[in-house]
N, C-alpha and C positions, 0 to 999 in steps of 0.2 A: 165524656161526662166531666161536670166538674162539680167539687163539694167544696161549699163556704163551710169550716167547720168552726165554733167555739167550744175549746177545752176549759174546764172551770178543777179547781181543786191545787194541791201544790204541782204548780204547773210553772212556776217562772225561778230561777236561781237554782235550778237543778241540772240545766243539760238539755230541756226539753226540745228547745226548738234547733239546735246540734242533733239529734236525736229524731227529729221528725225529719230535718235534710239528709243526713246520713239514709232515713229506713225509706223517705221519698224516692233518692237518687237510684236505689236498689232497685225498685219497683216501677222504675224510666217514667214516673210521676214531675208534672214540671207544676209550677206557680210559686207561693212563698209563705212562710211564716213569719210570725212578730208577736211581743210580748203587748198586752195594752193596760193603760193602767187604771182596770178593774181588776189586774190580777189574773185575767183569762190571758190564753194562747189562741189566737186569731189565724187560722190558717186556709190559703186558696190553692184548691186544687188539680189538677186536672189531667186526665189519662184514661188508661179502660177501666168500665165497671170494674171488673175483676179484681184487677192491682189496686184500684182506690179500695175496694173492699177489705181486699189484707193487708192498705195501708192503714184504714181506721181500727181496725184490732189491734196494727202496732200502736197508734194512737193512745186507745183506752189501756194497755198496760202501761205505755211509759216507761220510759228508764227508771234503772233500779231506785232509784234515792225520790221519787217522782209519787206522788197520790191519786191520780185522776177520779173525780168524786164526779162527773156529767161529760158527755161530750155530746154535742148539738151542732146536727147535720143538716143544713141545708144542699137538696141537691136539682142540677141544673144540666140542660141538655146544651151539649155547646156542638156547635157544624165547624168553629174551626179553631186549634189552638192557641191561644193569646202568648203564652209564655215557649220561651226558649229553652231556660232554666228552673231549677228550685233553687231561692234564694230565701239566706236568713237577711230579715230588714227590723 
């Protein structure tokens, strides 16, 4: 699977997207995050149902110092995986 996600709320100068590759890498989730500037957290992702599903729980808490007010899932059936890695860009 893979999930186009936007985080919206204090989500950038916190740790956040450090924090998403860290709880990605755990969870053998590959694709990338980036901050944009609307202030949202832009992240693609891809691996099993399962692991993306208790990746976007780690998601919506967020690291401690972190707000998250929305997170908005787009999700997609992929046949084969594009990424190697989780990279922060």
């Amino acid at each position: 699977m893979k999930y186009h996600i936007f985080i919206r709320g204090k989500v950038q100068k916190v740790g956040f997207r450090k924090f998403t590759a860290s709880a990605a890498k755990k969870l053998h989730i590959v694709g990338w995050v980036k901050n944009n500037d609307d202030g949202k957290v832009e992240v693609v992702a891809e691996g099993e149902k399962e692991n993306l599903n208790k990746f976007v729980k780690k998601l919506k808490r967020g690291p401690l110092v972190s707000k998250v007010d929305e997170v908005k899932i787009t999700e997609y059936p992929t046949t084969k995986t594009t990424f190697k890695s989780f990279e922060i860009i």
